[in-house]
C-alpha angles and dihedrals in degrees: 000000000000126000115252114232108247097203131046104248096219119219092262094045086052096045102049093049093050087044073082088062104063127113111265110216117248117244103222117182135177117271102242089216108050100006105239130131110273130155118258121260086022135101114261116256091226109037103021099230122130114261105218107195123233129181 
């Protein structure tokens, strides 16, 4: 059997912890070699070489 929850979890207890939950958005940048998107730090898709990211 499943444990009972001692204590009530109010909304804003609830909601700050989910806040954690929520999609973060993917950096994609253009390869510098063959000019297609890849995500930074990663190797490209198309060429193989690593991307290294700049800003």
């Amino acid at each position: 059997m499943a444990g009972v929850p001692v204590k009530h979890h109010s909304k804003s207890k609830v909601g700050r912890r989910r806040s954690q939950l929520a999609l973060k958005r993917k950096i994609i940048i253009a390869c510098p070699f063959c000019k297609s998107p890849a995500m930074p730090h990663r190797a490209c898709v198309q060429c193989g070489r690593t991307v290294k990211f700049t800003k």
